[in-house]
N, C-alpha and C positions, 0 to 999 in steps of 0.2 A: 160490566159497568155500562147497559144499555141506558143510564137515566143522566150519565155523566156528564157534565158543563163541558169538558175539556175535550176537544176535537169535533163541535158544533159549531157549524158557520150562522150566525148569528150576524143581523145586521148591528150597524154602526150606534153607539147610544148618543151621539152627537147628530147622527144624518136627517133626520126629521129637519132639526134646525136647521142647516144649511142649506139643503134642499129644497126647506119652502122662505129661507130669507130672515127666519128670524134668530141666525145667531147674530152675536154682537162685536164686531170688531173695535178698535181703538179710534178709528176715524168715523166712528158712527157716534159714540161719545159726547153729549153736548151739556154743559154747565155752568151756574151762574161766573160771570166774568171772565168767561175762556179769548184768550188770545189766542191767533195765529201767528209761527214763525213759518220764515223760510228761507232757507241757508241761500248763501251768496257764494259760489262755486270757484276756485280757481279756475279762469280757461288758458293756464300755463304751465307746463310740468314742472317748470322752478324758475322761479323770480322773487325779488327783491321785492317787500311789499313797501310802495311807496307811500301809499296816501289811500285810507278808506272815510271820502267825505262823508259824515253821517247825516251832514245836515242836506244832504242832496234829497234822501230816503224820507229826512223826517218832516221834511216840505208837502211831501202828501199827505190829502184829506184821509184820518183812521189810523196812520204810524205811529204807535204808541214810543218804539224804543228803537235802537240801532246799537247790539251788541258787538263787542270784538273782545278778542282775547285779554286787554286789559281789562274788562268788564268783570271777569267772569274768575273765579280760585284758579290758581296754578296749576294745581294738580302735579300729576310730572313734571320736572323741569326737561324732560325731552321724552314723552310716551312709547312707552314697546309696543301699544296696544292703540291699533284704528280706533276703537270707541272709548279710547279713554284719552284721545287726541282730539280737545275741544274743538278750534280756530284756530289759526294758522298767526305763529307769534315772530312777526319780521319778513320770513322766508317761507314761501310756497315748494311744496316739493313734488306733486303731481297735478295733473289738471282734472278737477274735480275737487280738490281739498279744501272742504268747507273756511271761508274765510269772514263773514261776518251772521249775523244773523236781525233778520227784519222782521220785528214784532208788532202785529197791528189788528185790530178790533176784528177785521173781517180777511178771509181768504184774500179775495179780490184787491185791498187796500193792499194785505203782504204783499204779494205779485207788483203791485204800481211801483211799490219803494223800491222791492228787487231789481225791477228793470230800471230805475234812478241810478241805485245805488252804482248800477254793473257797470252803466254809461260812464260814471264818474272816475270807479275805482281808479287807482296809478300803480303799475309795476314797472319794474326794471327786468324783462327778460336777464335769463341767465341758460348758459352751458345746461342742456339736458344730456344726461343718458337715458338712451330707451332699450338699447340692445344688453340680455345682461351679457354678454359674452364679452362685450367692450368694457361692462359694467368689474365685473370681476377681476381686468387685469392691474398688477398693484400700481401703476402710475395713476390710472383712473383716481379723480377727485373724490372723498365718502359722501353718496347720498345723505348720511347721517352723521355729522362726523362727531356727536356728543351722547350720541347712542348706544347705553348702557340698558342689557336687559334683553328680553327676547320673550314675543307675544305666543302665548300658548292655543287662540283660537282655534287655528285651523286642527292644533292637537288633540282636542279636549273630545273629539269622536275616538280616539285610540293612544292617550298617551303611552309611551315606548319607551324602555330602557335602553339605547341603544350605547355602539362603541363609536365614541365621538373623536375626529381626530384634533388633535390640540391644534387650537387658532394661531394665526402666522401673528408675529410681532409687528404691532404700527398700525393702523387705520384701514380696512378694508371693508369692501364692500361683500364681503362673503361675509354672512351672518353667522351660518352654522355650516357643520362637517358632519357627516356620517360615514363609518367604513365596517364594513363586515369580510372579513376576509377565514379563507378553511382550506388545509392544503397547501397545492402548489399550483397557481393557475397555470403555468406556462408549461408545465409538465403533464398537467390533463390534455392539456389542448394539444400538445406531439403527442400522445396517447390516442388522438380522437381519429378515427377515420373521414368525418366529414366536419368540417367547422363552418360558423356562417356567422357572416359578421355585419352587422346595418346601422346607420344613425338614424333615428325618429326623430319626431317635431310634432307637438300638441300644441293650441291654442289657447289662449284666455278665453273662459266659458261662465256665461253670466249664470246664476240659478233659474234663473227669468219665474219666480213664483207670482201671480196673479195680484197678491196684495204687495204694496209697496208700506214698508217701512213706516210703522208712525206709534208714536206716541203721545200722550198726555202727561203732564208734571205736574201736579198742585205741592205748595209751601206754606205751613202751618206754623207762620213767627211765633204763636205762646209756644208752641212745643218744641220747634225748632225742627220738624220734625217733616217730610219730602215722602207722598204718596204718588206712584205711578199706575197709571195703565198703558200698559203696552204688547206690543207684539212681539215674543218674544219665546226661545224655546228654551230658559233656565231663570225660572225668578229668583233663584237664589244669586246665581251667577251674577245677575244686573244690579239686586241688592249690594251683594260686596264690593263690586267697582264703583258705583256709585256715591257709597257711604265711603269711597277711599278719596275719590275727584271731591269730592264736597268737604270734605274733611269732620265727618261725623259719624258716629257708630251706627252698627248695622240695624240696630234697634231703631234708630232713628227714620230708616227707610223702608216704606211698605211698601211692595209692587205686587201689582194686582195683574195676575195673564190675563191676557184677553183670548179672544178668538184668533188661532195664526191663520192666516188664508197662503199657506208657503211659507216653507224657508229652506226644508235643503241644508240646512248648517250656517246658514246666511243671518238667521233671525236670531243670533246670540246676544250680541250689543254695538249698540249703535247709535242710537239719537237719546238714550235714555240720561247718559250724563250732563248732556249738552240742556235739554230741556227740563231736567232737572235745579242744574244751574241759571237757567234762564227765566224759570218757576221763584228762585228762592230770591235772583234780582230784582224781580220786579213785583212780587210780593201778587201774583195775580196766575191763573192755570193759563200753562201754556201749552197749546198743541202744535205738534211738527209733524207735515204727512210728504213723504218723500214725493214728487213729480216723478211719473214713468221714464224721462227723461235723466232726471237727479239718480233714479234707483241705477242708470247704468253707469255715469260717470262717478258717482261717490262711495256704490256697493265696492261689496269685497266678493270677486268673482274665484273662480279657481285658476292657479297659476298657469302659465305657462311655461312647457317645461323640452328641451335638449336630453335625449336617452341613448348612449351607444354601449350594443350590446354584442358580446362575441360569445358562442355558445360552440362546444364541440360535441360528436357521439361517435360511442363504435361502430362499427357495424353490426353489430346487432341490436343495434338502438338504446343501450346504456348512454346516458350524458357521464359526459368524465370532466366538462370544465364549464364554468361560467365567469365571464369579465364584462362589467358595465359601469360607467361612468354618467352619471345624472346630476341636470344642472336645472333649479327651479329658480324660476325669475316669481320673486316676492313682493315685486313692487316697491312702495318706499318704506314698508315698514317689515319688521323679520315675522316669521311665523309659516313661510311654505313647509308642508308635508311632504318633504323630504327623505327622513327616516323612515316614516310609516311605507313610502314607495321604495324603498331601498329594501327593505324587509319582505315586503311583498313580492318584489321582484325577481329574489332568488330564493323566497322559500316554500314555494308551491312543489317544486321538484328535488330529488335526491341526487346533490350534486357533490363528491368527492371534493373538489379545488372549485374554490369562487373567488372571488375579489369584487368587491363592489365597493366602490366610494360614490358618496352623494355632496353637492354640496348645494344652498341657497343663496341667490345673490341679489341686495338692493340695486332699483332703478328706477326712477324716476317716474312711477307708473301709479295705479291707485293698489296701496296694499289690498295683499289677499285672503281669504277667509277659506272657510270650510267649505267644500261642496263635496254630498253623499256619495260618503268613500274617502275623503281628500286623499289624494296623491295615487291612489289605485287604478282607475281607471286607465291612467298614463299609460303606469308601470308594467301594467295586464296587458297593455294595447302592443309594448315594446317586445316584454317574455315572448307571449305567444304567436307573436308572427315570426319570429325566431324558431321559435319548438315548431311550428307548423313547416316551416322550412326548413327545418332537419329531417321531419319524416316523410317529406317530400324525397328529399335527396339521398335518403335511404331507401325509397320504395317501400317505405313501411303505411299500413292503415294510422291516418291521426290520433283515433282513437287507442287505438289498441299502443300507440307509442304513447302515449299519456300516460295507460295503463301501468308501463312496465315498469315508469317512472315517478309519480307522482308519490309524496311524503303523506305518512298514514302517523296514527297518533304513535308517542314515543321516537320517531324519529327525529333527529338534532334540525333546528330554526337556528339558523343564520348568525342568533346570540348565542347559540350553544346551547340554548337550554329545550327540551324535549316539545314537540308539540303536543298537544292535550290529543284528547279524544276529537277527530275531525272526521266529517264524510266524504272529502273529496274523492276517492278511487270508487264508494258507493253511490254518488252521485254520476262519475263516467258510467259507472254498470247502469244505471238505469235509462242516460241519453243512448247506451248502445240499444238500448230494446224501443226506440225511437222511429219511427219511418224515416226520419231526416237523417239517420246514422246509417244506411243503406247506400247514402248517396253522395255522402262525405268525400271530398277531393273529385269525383267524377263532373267534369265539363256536359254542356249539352246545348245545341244552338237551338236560336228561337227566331223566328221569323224569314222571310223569303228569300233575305240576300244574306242571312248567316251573320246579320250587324249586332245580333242582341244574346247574348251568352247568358248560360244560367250555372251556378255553382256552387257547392254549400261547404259553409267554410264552419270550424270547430272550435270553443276557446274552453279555459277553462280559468275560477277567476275567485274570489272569495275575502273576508273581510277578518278584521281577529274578534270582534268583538271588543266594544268599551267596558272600562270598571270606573263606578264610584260606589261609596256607602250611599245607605239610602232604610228612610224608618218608612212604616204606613201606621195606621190605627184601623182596624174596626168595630164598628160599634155598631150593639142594635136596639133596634129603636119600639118603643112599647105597639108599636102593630104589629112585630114578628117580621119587619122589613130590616134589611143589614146596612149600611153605610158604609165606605172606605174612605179615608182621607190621605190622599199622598200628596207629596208635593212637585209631582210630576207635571208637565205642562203635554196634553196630549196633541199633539201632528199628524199623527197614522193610525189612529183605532186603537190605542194601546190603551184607553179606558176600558173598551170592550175588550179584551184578555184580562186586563185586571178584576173584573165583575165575573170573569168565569173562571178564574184562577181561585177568588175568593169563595163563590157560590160551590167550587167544589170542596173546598179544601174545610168549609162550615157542614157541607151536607145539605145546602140550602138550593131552592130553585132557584136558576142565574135570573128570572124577573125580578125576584123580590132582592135584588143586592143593586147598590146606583153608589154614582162617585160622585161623591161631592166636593163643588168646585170653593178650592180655598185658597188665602195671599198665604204671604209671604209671614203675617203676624200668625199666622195659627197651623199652617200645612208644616206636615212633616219635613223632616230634611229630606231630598231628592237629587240627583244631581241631572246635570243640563241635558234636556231630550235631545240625543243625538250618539251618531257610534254604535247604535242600533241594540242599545243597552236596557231603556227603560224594562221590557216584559221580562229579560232576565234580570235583573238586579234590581229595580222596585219590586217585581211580580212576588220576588221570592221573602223580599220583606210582607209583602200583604198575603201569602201563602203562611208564613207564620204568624203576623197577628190574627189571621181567620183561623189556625187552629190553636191558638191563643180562647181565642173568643170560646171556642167550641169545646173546650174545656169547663170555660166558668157554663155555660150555658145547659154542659151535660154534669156539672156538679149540684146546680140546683135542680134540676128535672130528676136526680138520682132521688134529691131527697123526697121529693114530691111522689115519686113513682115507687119507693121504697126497694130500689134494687144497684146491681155495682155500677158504675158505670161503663166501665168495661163491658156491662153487657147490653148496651143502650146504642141507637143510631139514630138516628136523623133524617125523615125519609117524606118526602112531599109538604114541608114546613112543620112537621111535627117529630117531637121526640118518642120514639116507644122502644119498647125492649125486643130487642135482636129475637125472632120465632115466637114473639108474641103480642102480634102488633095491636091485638086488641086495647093493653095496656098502653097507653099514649096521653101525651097532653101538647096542644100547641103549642109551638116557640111563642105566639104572639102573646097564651095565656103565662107562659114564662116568663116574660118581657116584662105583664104588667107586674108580676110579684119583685119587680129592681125598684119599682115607679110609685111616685105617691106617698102623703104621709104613713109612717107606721110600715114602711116596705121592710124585709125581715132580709132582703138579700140586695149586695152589690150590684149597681146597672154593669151591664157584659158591656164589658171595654177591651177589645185584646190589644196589645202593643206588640211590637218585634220591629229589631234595627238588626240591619244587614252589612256585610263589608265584605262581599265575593272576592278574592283576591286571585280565582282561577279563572281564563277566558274562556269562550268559548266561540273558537272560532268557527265562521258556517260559510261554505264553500259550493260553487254549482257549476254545473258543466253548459254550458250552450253551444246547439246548432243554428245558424241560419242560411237559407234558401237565399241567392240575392240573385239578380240579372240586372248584364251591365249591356249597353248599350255603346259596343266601340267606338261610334263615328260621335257622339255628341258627351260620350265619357257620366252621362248618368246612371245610375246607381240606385235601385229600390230592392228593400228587403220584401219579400213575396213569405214567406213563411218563418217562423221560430218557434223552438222548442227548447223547456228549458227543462232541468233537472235538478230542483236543489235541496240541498241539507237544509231542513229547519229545524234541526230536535226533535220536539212535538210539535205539533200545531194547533196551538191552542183556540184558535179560530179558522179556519182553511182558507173560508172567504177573505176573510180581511190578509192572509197571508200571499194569496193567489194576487191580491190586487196589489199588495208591494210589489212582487215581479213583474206583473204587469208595466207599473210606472217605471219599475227599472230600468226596463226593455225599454221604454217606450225615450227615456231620459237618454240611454243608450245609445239610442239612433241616432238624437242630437247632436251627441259628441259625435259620432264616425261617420254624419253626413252633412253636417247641417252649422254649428252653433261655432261660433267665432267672434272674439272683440277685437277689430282691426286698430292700429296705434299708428297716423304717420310719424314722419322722422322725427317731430317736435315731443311729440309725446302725446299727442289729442287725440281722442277716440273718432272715430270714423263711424262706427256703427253704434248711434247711439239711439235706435230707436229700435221697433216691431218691424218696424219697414225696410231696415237695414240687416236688422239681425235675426235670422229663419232661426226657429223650432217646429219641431215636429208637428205635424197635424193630424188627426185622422186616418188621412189619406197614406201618409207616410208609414204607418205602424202595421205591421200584416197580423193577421189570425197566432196567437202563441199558445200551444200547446205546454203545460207544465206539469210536470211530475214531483211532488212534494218526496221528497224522501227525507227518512226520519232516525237519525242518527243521535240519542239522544245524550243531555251535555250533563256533566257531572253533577251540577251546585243549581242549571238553571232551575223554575219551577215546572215539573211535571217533566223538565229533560228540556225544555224551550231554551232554543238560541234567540237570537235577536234576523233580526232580516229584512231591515232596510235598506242597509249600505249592499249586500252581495251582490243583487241583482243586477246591477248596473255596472257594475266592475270590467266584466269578459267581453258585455256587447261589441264594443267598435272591433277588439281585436275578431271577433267572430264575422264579424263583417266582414274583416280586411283577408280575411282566411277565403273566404266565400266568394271576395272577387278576385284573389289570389287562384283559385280554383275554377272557374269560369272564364277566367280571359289570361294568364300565366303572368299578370302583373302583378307585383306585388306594391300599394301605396305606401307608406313612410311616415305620411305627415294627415295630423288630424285637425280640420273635419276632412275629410272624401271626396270633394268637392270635386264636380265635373273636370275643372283644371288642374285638379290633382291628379284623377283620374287617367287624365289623356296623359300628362305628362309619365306617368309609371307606365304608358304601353307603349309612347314614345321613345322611353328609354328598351325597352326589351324588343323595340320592332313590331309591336304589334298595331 
């Protein structure tokens, strides 16, 4: 298959545009009668809303409107759901929750009425919780206390059948339960030679994507009928809520994607109800574009979360127990990834007796959304400094103690039910053949007074794969060129897999196939980019309609060529007969015989709808190299190397640069990226200035090793592989300084005063 689409790195079919400026995002967007909003922010984690004077705002020259929550449909009479929680009706419940909104001819005019309005507003402070652990217990007052229902956001990367514990009677601020329990924990762990037992601590961690949040709403009174453009990774997804806040069918609503510049699982919904609603009030297009500032206090970051885990092993490095207890602060509205880290946490390894219970707890904070992976990263960060400190205490290689251990496909997950086909133990085999796995657990001083340690620490970490249904169409076009239409919204290059997923599966050259970009009225069903699911689960819908297509295409060249089809291929744009290629006619002269009065054959249209109901989970192993610096407790990664399952790879390039950002998203969490909360509930770090991410500087040279384990149902064997990569980082980190200076960190991010304190505690 030397001419094959499939395992060619292939640049991006969107990169032109972005690279030279001219793709088109939602704040670029300009038309006749467009208004400017911009939200008027709680700066109170919960108060009594006393008084929002309108006529303060509407005293400025250009303020068209001053909306509040009577203004505007009901919607829920109490929201499960951050973007289906217009304005804030009475009672504020974190600081950031949008509470009016200021509509006006020009940017600059919004801004005047905002700062009016903000001056004026009147609350009554009220009792915060910020801590959930205060939050959780049953005397504590409900964040919510008419809150019926549970937001599925942060879910919708990996919804999970999980074993849910039945909710306690009477009003609490525990949202959900999860417990997975196998065995007898307490009997593994007397059974275990060494046990090791820690509590962690992770951060609220913003997505921090480049483009903030915006959209446009235009209202079409004869139709009745609400067009959006927005920024956004499921236009179906924002259709449906939308058409639910409004109280109109779905038909009613078109959303047009735009250009995402970021999202991370951030970019699902968010200002689309709100501007829609404030589109249909004032009969005029309104645009809302989040302030850098707004994107941190109003976003839905990923939670923070309390993990204590007790793990025991033989002496010969079998695990015999695992016990963990996980608590996600959700903020004030339900929806933490929970379950999905509850699952992850104890089912990467072969564990006889577990117990794990999860639970999520409201607080007074701004609810939480998806971020790539939600809940995993944690969970990864808590396992594996655990497992790394077993085969520590064993004298065992890290490596080879993974090995002994690690769940390989048909082994029982945590629900009981088997794991599919997974590569993790062939993903270890391949980091052992690593330079960076020579040197795994070995300490080495660096510098004159022996102040700078180097160490390389090992994790290992992986995603399950999301499921929804999903149709494509291809269609081709009288020049012998192909079309796909999905209704996919592309983030990661996942157009270019779908153009070579299609080009191979036609027989066509991947030039001559392109995706064409379509709403909400005419794209196929697709479900929300995210869960690292589009290349397998749309892939495999346009994998059928291209040979779909390639059917009717080699029915009419049969007749034209006078032979079976069967005996017929497709080869450099033209169809000929298999050992006789002289025999040929071009697809484009095929094309024209669909076209035109008097055309004797159907125009080639293939269809195919999909509903994968098998995952396919993709798993990797990572090394990193780090040196820490005792006297000042910093912390830089110097090398990484990764190893992971992708299935196939249906592009290499574009697969090589997911890990890349994984890694690079990675370092974040386990050095860097933190949302501070004082006691009231106010963000602290609300800007670039306060809140570090990665640079450049920060990210060392990564070596990756694709390895290609491939999945039952994906197309061509393709997993998904956005979420994985970022998963193992911090824990590989914290292994690496673990390994370097005998500290072991706890709490995430790394941060120098984290640092010192873990060598403080050990004496070092």
């Amino acid at each position: 298959m030397g001419n094959s689409a499939i395992g060619r790195s292939l640049r991006r079919v969107d990169g032109e545009e972005k690279v030279t400026g001219r793709a088109q995002f939602a704040a670029d967007l300009e038309m006749r009668g467009l208004l400017h909003g911009r939200i008027l922010l709680s700066p109170h984690a919960h108060a009594r809303l006393r008084r929002v004077p309108k006529a303060a705002a509407l005293a400025c020259p250009g303020v068209v409107a001053v909306l509040t929550a009577e203004d505007l449909p009901p919607g829920d009479a109490v929201p499960a759901q951050r973007g289906r929680a217009l304005l804030a009706r009475g009672e504020v419940r974190f600081a950031g929750e949008p509470v009016a909104l200021v509509v006006a001819e020009s940017e600059a005019a919004a801004q005047d009425g905002l700062d009016r309005l903000a001056a004026a507003c009147e609350y009554e402070p009220l009792p915060a919780l910020v801590d959930p652990e205060d939050a959780e217990d049953p005397a504590a007052p409900p964040v919510q206390p008419h809150l019926s229902g549970r937001s599925a956001e942060a879910q919708l990367h990996a919804a999970l059948a999980t074993a849910e514990e039945p909710e306690e009677p009477g009003p609490s601020n525990v949202a959900s339960r999860v417990r997975f329990v196998r065995g007898d924990v307490e009997r593994g762990l007397r059974d275990a030679a060494v046990v090791v037992s820690r509590r962690f601590h992770t951060s609220i961690v913003h997505q921090a994507y480049i483009e903030p949040h915006a959209t446009i709403a235009e209202y079409d009174p004869a139709r009745r009928r609400v067009t959006l453009w927005t920024s956004t990774q499921g236009l179906f997804y924002v259709r449906e809520h939308v058409a639910a806040v409004l109280g109109l069918p779905e038909s009613s609503v078109r959303v047009v994607p735009m250009t995402v510049g970021g999202g991370f699982g951030a970019k699902i919904l968010l200002l689309e109800p709100l501007a829609a609603a404030a589109a249909r009030a004032l009969r005029r297009p309104v645009r809302i574009v989040l302030t850098r500032a707004d994107e941190f206090r109003t976003g839905t970051p990923a939670p923070r979360s309390t993990i204590e885990v007790t793990m025991g092993a033989r002496r010969d490095g079998t695990l015999t127990a695992l016990r963990a207890r996980l608590l996600f602060d959700a903020g004030a509205l339900p929806g933490a990834p929970v379950n999905i880290a509850a699952l992850l946490l104890s089912g990467a390894y072969r564990i006889p007796h577990l117990d794990v219970r999860g639970r999520e707890v409201l607080t007074h904070k701004p609810p939480i959304g998806a971020y790539r992976a939600p809940g995993a990263p944690q969970a990864t960060f808590a396992v594996e400094s655990i497992v790394d400190e077993l085969s520590r205490a064993l004298d065992l290689d890290p490596i080879e103690f993974r090995l002994r251990n690690v769940c390989q496909g048909g082994d029982p997950m945590p629900t009981g039910e088997p794991w599919p086909r997974i590569g993790l133990r062939e993903a270890l085999l391949a980091l052992r053949e690593d330079p960076l796995a020579r040197r795994v657990g070995a300490a080495s001083a660096r510098g004159g007074r022996d102040t700078t340690l180097e160490g390389v620490g090992v994790a290992v970490g992986g995603w399950l794969g999301g499921l929804e249904p999903a149709s494509a169409c291809v269609r081709l076009n009288t020049d012998g060129t192909v079309q796909i239409l999905v209704g996919s919204v592309d983030i990661s290059g996942t157009a270019t897999g779908l153009a070579q997923i299609a080009a191979e599966a036609m027989g066509m050259p991947v030039d001559r196939v392109q995706i064409a970009g379509v709403d909400s009225d005419s794209a196929p069903a697709a479900g929300m980019s995210g869960g690292s699911k589009i290349t397998y689960t749309v892939g495999a819908a346009v994998q059928r309609a291209a040979e779909d297509a390639r059917r009717q295409l080699l029915a009419i060249a049969a007749s034209r060529l006078e032979a079976a089809q069967a005996d017929l291929e497709i080869v450099d744009g033209k169809v000929q007969v298999r050992g006789a290629p002289v025999r040929a006619v071009a697809v484009s002269e095929l094309a024209r015989l669909t076209s035109g009065f008097g055309a004797g054959w159907p125009p080639v249209f293939g269809v195919a709808s999909d509903a994968i109901t098998q995952r396919a989970p993709a798993f990797g192993a990572h090394a990193a190299r780090v040196r820490v610096d005792r006297e000042s407790g910093h912390v830089q990664v110097c090398e990484y190397a990764v190893a992971q399952d992708v299935g196939r790879a249906i592009n290499p390039a574009a697969v090589r640069a997911q890990i890349h950002g994984g890694v690079a998203q990675g370092i974040g969490w386990a050095l860097l990226e933190r949302m501070e909360f004082d006691e009231a509930g106010t963000l602290v770090t609300g800007s670039f200035l306060d809140y570090a991410v990665p640079r450049p500087r920060d990210v060392p040279p990564i070596r990756v090793t694709l390895v290609e384990v491939p999945s039952e149902r994906g197309p061509y064997g393709a997993k998904g592989v956005g979420e994985p990569p970022v998963v193992p980082v911090a824990a590989a980190v914290a292994s690496g300084i673990a390994a370097a200076s005998g500290a072991r960190p706890t709490q995430l991010p790394m941060t120098p005063e984290v640092v010192l304190r873990a060598l403080a505690q050990r004496g070092g």
